[in-house]
C-alpha positions, 0 to 999 in steps of 0.5 A: 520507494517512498510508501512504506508498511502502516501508510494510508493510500487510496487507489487510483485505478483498477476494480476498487478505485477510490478505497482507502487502505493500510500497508500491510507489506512493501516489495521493493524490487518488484515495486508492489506493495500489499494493502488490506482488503485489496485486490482479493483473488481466489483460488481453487486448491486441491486438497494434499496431505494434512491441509484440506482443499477448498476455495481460499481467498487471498489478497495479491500486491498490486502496483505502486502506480496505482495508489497514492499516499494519504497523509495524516496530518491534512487527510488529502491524497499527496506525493511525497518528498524528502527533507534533510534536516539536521542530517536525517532524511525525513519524507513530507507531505507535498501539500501541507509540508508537513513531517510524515516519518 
């Protein structure tokens, strides 16, 4: 998986196309990855113990289908790829090829 935890993407389909958002955490072998202020559900909890219930709000990951890289250097949705310079793998920007890592 190429997008990793702090990247801009934009989705590309569901309720929210079009927003922009950061990684917050990358699930790799489930091929998800959960991004802020997307694809909010929420929950009705009974309440049990010490934690009292209530309608909770909370965000699920979704697909890494459905988004796409933004890169920081020209600010343009792109694929990215992967450059071995000096015996480093680095990942860069299909569009500007520039050096996002």
């Amino acid at each position: 998986m190429k997008i990793k935890k702090g990247d801009k993407i934009k989705l590309l389909s569901g309720k929210q196309k079009g927003f922009e958002s950061t990684v917050e955490k990358v699930y790799k072998l489930k091929n998800k990855v959960l991004a802020e202020g997307v694809n909010i559900v929420t929950r009705h909890v009974k309440p049990s113990g010490k934690d009292a219930g209530g309608i909770i709000k909370s965000a699920k990951p979704i697909d890494v289908s459905e988004v796409i890289f933004i890169c920081p250097k020209c600010s343009k949705p792109s694929r990215l790829g992967y450059q071995i310079i000096d015996g480093k793998k680095i990942r860069i920007c299909r569009k500007c090829k520039e050096n996002v890592s």
